[in-house]
Each structure stands twice: as C-alpha cells, then as structure tokens.
C-alpha positions as CSV (number, residue, x, y, z in Angstrom):
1,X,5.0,33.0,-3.8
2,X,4.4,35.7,-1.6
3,X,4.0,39.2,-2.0
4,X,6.2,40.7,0.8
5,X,7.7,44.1,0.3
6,X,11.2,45.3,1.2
7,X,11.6,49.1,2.6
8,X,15.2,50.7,3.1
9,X,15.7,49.4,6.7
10,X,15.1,45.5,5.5
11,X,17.9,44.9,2.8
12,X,20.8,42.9,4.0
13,X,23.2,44.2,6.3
14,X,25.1,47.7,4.5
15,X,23.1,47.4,1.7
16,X,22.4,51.3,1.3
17,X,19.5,51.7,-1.1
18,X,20.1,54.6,-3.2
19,X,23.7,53.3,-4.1
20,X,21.8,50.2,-5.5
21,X,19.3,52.2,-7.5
22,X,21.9,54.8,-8.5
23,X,24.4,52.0,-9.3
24,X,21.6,50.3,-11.3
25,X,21.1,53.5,-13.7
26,X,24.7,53.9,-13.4
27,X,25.3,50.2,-14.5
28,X,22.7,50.9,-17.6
29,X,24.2,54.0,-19.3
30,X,27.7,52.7,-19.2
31,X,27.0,49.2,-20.8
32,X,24.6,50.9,-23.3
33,X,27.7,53.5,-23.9
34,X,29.9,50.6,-24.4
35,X,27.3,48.6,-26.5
36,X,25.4,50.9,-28.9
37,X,28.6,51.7,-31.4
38,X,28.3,48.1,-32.0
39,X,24.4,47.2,-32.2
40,X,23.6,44.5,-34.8
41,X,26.6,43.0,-35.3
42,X,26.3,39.4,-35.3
43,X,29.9,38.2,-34.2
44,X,32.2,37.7,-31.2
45,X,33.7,40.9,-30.9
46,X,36.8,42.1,-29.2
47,X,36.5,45.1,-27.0
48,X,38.5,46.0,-24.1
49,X,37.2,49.1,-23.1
50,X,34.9,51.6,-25.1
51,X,35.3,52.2,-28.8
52,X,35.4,55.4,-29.4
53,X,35.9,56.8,-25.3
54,X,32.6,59.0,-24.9
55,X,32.1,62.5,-23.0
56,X,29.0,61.5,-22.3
57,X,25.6,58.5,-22.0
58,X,24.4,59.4,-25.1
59,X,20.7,58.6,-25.9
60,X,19.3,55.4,-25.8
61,X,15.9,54.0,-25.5
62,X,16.7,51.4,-23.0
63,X,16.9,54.2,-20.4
64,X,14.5,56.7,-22.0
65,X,11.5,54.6,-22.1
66,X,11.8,54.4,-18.9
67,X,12.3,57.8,-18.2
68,X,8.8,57.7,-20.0
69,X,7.5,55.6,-17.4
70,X,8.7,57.2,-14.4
71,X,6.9,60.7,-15.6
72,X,4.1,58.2,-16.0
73,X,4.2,56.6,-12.3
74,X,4.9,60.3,-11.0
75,X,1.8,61.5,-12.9
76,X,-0.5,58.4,-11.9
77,X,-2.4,57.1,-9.3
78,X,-1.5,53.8,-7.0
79,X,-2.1,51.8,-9.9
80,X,-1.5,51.7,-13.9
81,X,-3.7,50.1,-17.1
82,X,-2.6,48.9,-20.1
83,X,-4.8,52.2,-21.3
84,X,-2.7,54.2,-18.9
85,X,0.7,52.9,-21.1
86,X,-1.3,53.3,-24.3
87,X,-1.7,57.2,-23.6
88,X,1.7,57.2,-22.9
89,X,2.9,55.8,-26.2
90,X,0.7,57.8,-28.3
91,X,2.1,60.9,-26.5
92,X,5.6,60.7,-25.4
93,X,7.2,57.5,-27.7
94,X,7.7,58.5,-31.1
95,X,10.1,56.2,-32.2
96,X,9.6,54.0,-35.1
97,X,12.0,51.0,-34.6
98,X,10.9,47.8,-34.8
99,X,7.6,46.6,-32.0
100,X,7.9,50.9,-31.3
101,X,6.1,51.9,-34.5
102,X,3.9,48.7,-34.7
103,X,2.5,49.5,-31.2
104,X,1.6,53.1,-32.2
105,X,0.4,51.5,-35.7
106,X,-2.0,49.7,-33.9
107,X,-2.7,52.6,-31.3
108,X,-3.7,54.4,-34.4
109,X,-5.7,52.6,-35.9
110,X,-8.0,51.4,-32.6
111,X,-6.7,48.3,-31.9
112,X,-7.8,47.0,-28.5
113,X,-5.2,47.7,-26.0
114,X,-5.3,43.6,-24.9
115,X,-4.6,42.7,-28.5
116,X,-2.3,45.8,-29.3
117,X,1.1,43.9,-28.7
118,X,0.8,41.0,-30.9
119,X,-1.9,42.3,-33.5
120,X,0.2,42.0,-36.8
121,X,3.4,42.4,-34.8
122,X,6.2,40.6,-36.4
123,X,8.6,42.2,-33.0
124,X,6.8,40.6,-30.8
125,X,9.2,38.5,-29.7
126,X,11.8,41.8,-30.0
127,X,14.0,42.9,-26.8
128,X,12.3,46.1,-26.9
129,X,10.4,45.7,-23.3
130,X,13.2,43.3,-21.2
131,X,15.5,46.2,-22.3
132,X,13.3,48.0,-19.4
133,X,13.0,46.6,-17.0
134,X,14.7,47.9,-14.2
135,X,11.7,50.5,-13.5
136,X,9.7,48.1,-11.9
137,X,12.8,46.2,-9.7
138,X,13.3,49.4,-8.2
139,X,10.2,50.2,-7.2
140,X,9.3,47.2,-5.8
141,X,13.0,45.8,-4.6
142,X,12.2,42.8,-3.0
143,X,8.7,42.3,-3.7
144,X,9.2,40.4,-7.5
145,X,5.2,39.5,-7.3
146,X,4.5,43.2,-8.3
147,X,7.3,44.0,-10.3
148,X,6.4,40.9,-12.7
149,X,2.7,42.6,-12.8
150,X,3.9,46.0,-13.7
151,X,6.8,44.2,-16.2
152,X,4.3,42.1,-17.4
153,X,1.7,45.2,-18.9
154,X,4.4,47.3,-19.6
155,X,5.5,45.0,-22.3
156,X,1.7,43.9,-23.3
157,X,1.5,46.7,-25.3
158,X,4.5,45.9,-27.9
159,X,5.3,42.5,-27.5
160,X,3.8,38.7,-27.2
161,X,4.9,36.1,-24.8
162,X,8.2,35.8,-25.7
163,X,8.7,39.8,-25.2
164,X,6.7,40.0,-22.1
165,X,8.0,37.0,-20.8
166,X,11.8,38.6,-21.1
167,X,11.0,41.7,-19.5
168,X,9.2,40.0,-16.2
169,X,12.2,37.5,-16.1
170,X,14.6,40.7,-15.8
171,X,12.2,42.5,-13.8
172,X,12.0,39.9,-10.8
173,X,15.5,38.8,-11.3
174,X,16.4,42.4,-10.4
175,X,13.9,42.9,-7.6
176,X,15.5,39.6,-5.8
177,X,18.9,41.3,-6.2
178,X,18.3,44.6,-4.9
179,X,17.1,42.8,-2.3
180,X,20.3,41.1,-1.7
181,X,20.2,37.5,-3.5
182,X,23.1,36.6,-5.5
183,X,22.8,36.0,-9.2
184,X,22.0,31.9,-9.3
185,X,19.7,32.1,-6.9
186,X,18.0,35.5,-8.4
187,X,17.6,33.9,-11.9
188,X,16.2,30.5,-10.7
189,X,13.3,32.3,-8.6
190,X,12.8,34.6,-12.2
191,X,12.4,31.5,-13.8
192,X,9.7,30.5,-11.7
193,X,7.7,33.3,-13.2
194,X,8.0,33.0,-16.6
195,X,6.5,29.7,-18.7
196,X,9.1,26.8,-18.9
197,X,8.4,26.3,-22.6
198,X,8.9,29.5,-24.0
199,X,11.7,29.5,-26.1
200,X,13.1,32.3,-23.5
201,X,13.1,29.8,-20.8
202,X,14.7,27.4,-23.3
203,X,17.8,29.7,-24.1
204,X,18.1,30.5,-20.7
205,X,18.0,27.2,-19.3
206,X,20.9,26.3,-22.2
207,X,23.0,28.6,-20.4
208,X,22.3,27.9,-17.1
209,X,23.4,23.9,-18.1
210,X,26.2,24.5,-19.7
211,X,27.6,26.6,-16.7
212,X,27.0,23.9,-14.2
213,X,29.0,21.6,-16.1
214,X,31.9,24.0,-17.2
215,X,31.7,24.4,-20.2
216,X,34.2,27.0,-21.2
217,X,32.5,31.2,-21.9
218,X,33.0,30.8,-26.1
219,X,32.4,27.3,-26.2
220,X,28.8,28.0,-24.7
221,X,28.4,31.2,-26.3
222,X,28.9,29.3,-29.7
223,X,26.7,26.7,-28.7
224,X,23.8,28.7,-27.7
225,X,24.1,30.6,-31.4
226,X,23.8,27.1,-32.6
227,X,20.7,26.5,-30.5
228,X,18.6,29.4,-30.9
229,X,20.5,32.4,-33.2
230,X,18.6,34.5,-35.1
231,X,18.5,36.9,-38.0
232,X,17.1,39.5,-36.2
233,X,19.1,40.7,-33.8
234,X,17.1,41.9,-31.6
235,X,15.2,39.1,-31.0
236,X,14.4,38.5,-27.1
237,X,15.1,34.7,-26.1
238,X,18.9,34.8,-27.8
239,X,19.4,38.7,-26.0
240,X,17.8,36.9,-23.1
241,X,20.4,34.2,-22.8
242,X,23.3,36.2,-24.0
243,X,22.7,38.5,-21.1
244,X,22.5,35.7,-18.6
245,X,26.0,34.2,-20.2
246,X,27.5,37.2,-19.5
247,X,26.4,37.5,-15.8
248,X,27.2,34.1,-15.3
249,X,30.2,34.0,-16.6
250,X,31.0,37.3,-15.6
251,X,31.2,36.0,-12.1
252,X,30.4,39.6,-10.7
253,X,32.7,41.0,-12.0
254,X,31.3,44.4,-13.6
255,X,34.1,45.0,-16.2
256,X,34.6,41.9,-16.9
257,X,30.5,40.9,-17.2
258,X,29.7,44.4,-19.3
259,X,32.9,43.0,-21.5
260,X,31.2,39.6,-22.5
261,X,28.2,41.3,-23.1
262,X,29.0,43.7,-25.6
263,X,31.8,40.8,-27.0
264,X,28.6,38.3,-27.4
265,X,27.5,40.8,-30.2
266,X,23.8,40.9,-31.2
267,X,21.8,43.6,-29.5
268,X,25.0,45.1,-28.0
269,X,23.3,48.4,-26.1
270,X,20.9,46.4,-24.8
271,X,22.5,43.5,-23.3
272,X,25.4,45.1,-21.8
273,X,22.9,47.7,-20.5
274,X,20.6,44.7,-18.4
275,X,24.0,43.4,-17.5
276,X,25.5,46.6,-16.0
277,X,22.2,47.5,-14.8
278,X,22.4,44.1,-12.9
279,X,25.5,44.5,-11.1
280,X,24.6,47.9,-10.4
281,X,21.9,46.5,-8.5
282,X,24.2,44.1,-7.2
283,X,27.2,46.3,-6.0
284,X,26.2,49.7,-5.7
285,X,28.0,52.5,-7.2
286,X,31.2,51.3,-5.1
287,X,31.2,48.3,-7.2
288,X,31.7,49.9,-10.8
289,X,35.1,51.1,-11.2
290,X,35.8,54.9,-11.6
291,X,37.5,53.9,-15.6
292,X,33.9,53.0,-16.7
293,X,32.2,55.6,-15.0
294,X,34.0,58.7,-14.9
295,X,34.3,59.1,-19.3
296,X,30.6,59.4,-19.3
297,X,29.8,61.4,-16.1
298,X,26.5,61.7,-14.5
299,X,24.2,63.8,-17.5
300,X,21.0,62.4,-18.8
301,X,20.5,63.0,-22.5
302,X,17.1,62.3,-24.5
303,X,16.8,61.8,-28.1
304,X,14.3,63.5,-30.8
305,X,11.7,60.2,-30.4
306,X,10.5,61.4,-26.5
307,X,8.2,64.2,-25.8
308,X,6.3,65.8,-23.3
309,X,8.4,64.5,-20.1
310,X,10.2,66.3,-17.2
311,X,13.5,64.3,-17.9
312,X,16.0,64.2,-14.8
313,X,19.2,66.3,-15.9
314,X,21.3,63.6,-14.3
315,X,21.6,60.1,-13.0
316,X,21.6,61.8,-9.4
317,X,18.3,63.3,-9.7
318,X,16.8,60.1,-11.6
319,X,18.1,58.4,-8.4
320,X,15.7,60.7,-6.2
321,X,13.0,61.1,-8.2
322,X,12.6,57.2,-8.5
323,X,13.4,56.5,-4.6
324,X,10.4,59.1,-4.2
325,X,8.3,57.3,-5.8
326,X,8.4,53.8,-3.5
327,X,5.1,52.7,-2.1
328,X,3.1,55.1,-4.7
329,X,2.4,52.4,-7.0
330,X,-0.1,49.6,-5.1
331,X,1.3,46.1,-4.7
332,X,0.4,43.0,-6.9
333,X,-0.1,39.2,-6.1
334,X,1.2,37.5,-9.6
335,X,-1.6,35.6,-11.7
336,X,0.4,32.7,-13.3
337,X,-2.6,32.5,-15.1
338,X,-1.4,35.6,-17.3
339,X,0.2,33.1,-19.6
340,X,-3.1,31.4,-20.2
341,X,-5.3,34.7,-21.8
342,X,-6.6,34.7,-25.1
343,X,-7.4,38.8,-26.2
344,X,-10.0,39.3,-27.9
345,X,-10.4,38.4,-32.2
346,X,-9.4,41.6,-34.4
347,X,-11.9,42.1,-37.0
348,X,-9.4,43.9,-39.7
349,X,-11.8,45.4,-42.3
350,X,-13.5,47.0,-39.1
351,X,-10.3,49.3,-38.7
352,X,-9.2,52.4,-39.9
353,X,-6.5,52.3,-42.2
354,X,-7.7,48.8,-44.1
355,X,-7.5,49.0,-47.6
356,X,-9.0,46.0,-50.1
357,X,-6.5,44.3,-52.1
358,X,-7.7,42.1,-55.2
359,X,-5.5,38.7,-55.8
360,X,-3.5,39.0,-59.4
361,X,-6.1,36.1,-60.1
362,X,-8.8,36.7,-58.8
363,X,-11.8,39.3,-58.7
364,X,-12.7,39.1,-55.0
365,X,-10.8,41.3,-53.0
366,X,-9.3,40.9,-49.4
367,X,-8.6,43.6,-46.4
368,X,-5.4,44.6,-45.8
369,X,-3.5,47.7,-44.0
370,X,0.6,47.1,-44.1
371,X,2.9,44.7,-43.3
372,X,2.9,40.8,-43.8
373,X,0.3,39.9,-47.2
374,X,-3.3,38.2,-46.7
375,X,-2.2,34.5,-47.8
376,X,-4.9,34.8,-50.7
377,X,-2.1,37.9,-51.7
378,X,0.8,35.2,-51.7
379,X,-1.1,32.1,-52.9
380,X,-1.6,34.6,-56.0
381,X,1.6,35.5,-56.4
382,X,0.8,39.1,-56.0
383,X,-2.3,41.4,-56.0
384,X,-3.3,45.1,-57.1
385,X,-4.7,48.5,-55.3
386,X,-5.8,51.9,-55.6
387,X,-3.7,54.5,-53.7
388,X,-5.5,57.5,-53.2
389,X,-2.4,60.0,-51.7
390,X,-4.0,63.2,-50.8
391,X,-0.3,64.9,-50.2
392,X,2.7,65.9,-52.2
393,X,5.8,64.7,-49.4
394,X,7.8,61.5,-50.4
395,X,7.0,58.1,-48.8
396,X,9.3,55.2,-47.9
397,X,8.1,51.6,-49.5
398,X,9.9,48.6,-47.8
399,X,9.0,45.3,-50.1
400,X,10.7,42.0,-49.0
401,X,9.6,38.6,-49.0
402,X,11.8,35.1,-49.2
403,X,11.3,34.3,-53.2
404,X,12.0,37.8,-53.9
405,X,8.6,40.3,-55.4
406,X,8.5,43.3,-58.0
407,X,6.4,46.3,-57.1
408,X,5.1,48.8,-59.9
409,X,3.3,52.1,-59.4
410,X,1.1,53.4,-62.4
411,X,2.7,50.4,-64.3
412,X,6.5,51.9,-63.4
413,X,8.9,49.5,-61.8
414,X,9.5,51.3,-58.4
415,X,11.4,48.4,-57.1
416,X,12.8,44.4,-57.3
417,X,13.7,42.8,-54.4
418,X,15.8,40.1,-54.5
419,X,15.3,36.5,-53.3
420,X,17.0,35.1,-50.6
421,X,17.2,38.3,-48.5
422,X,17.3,38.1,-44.3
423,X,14.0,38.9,-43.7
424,X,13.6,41.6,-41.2
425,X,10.4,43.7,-41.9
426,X,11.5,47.4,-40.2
427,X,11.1,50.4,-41.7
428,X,14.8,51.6,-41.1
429,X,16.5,48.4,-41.0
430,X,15.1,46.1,-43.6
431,X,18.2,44.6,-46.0
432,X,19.5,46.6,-48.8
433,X,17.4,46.0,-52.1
434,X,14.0,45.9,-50.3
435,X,13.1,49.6,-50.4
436,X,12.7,52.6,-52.1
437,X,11.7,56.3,-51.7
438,X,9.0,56.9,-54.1
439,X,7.3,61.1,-54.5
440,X,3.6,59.9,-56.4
441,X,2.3,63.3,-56.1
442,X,-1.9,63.7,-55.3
443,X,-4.2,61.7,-56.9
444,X,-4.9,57.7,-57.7
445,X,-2.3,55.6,-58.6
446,X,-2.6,52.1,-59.4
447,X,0.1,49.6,-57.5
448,X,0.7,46.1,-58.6
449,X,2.8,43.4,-56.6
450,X,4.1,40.7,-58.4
451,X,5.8,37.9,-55.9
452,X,8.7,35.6,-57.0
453,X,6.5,32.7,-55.6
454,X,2.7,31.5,-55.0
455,X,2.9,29.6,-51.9
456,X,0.4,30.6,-49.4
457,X,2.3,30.3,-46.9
458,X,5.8,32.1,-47.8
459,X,7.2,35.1,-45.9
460,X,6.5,38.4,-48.0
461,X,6.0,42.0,-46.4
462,X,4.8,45.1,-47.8
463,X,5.1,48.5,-45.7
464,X,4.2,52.0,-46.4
465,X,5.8,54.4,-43.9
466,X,6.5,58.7,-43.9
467,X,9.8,60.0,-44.7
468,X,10.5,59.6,-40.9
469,X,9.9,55.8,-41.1
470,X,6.6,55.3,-39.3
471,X,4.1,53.3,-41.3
472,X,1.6,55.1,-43.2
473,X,-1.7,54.5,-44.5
474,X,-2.5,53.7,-47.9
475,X,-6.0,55.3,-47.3
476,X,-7.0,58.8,-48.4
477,X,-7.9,59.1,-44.7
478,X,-5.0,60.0,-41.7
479,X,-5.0,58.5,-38.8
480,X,-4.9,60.3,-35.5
481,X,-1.6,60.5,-33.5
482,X,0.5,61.2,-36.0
483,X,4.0,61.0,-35.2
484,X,6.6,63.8,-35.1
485,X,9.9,62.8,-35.7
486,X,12.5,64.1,-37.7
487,X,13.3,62.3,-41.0
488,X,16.6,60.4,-41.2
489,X,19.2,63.0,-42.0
490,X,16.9,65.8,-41.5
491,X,18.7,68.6,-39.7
C-alpha cells in the first residue's frame, strides 16, 4: 500500500474539496437527524422523510466527539498518542453510555492507556468509534495509510478489535472516496485493512455477496439479522454491515441510501449518519437535496456530556476550521501488524477502586471493582462486601445476569432481577427489572449477592454508578476525574 497524499489540486476533475468536506458534515447531521428519534429499535422501519421534521441537528455524539477531536488536532502537534486521546477523554467526554463511561472508568482508575479499551469492557465491540470516523478521511483524503493509523488509536482507547477495526474500515473507505473512488471499489480497498476474520469483515463480506448476486434489499437485510443480529444494538459488525447495505443498495442515491439506513433499524443515528456522511463525501453539498438539508439548517449544537472545546457555531465554520488543519497532522505508513499486539497483563487488585469480595462459600476473598463477577463470585452463586459510602447523595445499582440474582443491602432486599433478561450491562440502558436507586446514607453497609445459578461461567453483572450514571466506586476512596454531568431529569 502506499502512503501517497492527495492536496486540493489532485482530486478528480471538478471535485471541489470543501463541498466534499462540507457535504460530509452535512451528510452526518442530517442522517443522525433522521436516525436518532428512532435509536434502538430492532425492526424494519418505515420512514419516508423525518419523523417529527426538526428546526435544527440536534446533538449527537457521532459528530461531537469529533468536534472533540478537531479542538484536539488544533491544539496538538504533527502527531497524536493514545495518551494525547486519554487527556482528551478525561477532560472534554463526559458521557457515560456504553464503551464512553467504561473508557473513563478505566482512565480513572490508571489503567494503561494500551489496555484501556478492552480492560473489563463489555462495549468493546460497540459502534461508538466507527460512528467517527470521518475526522481522519478528511484530513488525509486520499491518503487511507494515515487515516487507518489515526482511526486505528482513536478507537484503542474504548474499543477492541471489532470496534477499532469498524472505525479504520470507515475511515479508509472514506479517504478513497473523497478522493474520488466510487463505493465498490472504496469498500474493497477498506477491506484490505482490516483482519478478514473479524466478525466485521464477516458481516460485511455477507453483504457484499449477496449484492453481487441480487438478492433483493429486505431479503438481504433479513438475512444478515439471521447471520449476525444482536441484542445490543449498538454492536459494531451488524451497524457495520447495515451501513454498507444501505450504501450498496442505496445505489448513490442520498435519499434513498439515508432511507434504508434509518429503515434497517438498530443503531439508527449512527448508521444513517456514516451513510450520509459517505455520500456527502461522495457528492458534495450539490448532491444532497435542499428537502433534507434545509429543515435542519447549518447550526452546530453540543450537548451537556462535552466540555472545554471551542465548538464551530456552524457546519460552515467546522468546514474551515477542518480544511485548516490539512498537512498539520504527520503522515503514517499502516502497520498490519497492529492486529497482532498483545497490551500489557492488568494486575486488578493493584488498582484503585478494587474492592475484595468473599464467595457465599467460601472464606477467601477475591478483587473486584464493577461490572462483570470474578468466576469464583458465580461458581458460588453469589458473594458478600463491605461498602464503606462516605456521602449522603443516591446511587444507581444495575444487577443483571442470565439465571436472574437478588441483591440485599444491610440484609434488605434492594432488588430481584429476573431470569431471562437481554443482557446489556449499561448504566442507562440496562432492561427494566435490573436496577434500582438506592440512598444508604454514610457509614458501612453490608451487601450480599445471591445469583439464580452457580455456573462459573454464566453471564452476571454488577454496577455501581452516580445519579448521573457513571460508575462509581464501592471504595471509601474517590477516584480522580470525576465526571460532571447532569443527572437524568435534572434540570
């Protein structure tokens, strides 16, 4: 592969590169617009047009985390660490959702940075880094060997193979397009970068097949559910492929492409925002019709979860500020050997925020901080704690496992999850009857966990989080990097 780069006066023929870029973040906000009433919902829709008709893009983290990294590129040197993104999450991302407050979980607690991403991470294989991806097409538009290598530790610090590998498949397919490739030929060069066996590829591929040999949009679309649907619906190899089946099918054709996207259902925002992103890239702001453009108009709005950035006021000035910043940023030769790393062990009783946990039968206790139990926990059927809480506000407990699990504080039942539930561990979307707010007050409280099952190696979750949904400690001691974001329903 080489590692050419592509300036202005290179593209093809009347390819005028700020329409590309400002297509591209005009192509995001209105597929995310039409996508985000309809986030999670794990059906074929029906959508002509958007549902309600906005005034405006209204906040959504597939644009503003990278917003975060544009303040981070303007504010850098020629080149970016994973400790350089780290510093950036602690400061500006305060969102909790999902692989979001697991990265700054393991920020906290000192987690190496290498390790960070897939370190007790059950979103690792999330869509939230291919969801950003466009960053690092259009700063290297034409040159896909560095915008794999920036894609690539961008999503190191949140996600595992299947995570990063999504984002540097979007991120090369995109910089091949700027550059004036068409869509087939755009995804099979991404593909190159990415490892065939990854169940990304995989879903992918399944697309890719099907296409070739006509089978019809549903009839693929139902098939690939069939093949690799998930519970989660955010998870990145079925958003992968459902973004791909909507290009492909789409036929370039923006309405009809952000249309399929959003119909597919799953992660709705954030496939219809690649999608749009795509075509933008594609087409230029003369290729997205005035209908899909004009409800939203040109504002950039932030939400309550990024601080500490000089966000552009409008799609026109994100335009500038990121055509500014080509050539800043040094250029990368892609290691294929970046599948092949092993980080570094994580010694868990040697970070803050671990906790010991004694088995229901046994005496010997085991370290533990939040999230998925120690299998000496499960093969137990439960275990008991101390909880020192050195503060009077409430806390949120989420408790889920497959067979079902009873927690009790100071001998109280606090809650009785149910067997059977979908098992999605996030502090603000895990299924109804696996959480409860609980207000201990100071002092030592005694917690017990009974599970509905003793097998070592069943699915059961325990998570402590603030009343804004970020995980907590169960240690007397805070962490650093707290933080601030208001509680759900907080004015």
């Amino acid at each position: 592969m080489s590692n050419t780069t592509l300036s202005p006066t290179s593209l093809k023929p009347h390819r005028d590169l700020n329409s590309l870029i400002l297509g591209c973040w005009l192509g995001k906000a209105i597929g995310g617009t039409l996508g985000l009433p309809f986030e999670g919902k794990m059906e074929r829709l029906h959508l002509s047009f958007y549902d309600p008709v906005p005034t405006i893009a209204p906040p959504n983290d597939d644009l503003e985390l990278q917003l975060v990294w544009l303040h981070l590129v303007e504010n850098s040197g020629t080149s970016l660490t994973q400790a350089d993104f780290a510093q950036a999450w602690l400061h500006h991302i305060h969102y909790m959702w999902d692989e979001y407050g697991w990265c700054r979980w393991n920020l906290r607690r000192g987690v190496p940075v290498e390790k960070v991403g897939t370190f007790e991470n059950p979103f690792h294989a999330g869509l939230g880094s291919p969801i950003r991806s466009e960053i690092w097409a259009c700063l290297f538009p034409g040159d896909p060997n560095s915008a794999a290598h920036y894609a690539a530790l961008d999503a190191s610090l949140d996600h595992g193979t299947e995570g990063i590998a999504g984002e540097v498949f979007f991120a090369v397919m995109q910089s091949h397009v700027i550059s004036g490739k068409n869509l087939e030929e755009a995804i099979t060069l991404a593909m190159r970068f990415i490892p065939g066996d990854c169940e990304t590829a995989l879903a992918v591929e399944f697309i890719r097949q099907n296409h070739r040999s006509g089978v019809a949009e549903w009839d693929c679309w139902k098939d690939l559910l069939a093949q690799h649907g998930n519970e989660n619906f955010t998870h990145t190899p079925l958003n992968v492929a459902l973004t791909i089946w909507a290009l492909l099918y789409g036929k370039e054709n923006f309405e009809k492409s952000i249309l399929l996207a959003a119909n597919g259902g799953y992660d709705t925002d954030c496939t219809a925002a690649t999608v749009g992103a795509t075509l933008g890239l594609l087409l230029g702001t003369e290729g997205i019709p005035a209908r899909w453009s004009d409800p939203i108009g040109e504002g950039v709005f932030i939400g309550p979860g990024i601080h500490g950035i000089a966000a552009p006021k409008t799609l026109t000035e994100l335009t500038e500020r990121t055509s500014a910043l080509l050539g800043k940023l040094a250029h990368k030769t892609w290691d294929a050997g970046f599948w092949d790393k092993t980080a570094s062990s994580v010694d868990l009783a040697t970070l803050p925020g671990t906790i010991q946990v004694t088995p229901l039968d046994a005496n010997a206790s085991v370290p533990w901080a939040n999230g998925e139990l120690p299998a000496e926990i499960k093969k137990a059927g439960g275990g008991h704690w101390t909880w020192k809480v050195t503060t009077d506000e409430p806390m949120e407990i989420i408790c889920l496992a497959r067979g079902g699990a009873k927690l009790f504080i100071d001998e109280r039942p606090v809650i009785e999850c149910p067997a059977g539930l979908p098992y999605v561990p996030a502090t603000h979307r895990s299924p109804d009857g696996s959480r409860v707010r609980v207000h201990p007050g100071k002092g030592n409280h005694q917690v017990r966990l009974e599970l509905g099952s003793s097998a070592a190696d069943q699915e059961a979750t325990l998570i402590l989080a603030y009343p804004d949904l970020h995980i907590a400690p169960w240690t007397e001691e805070e962490l650093p990097e707290r933080a601030h974001l208001p509680a759900p329903g907080a004015c």
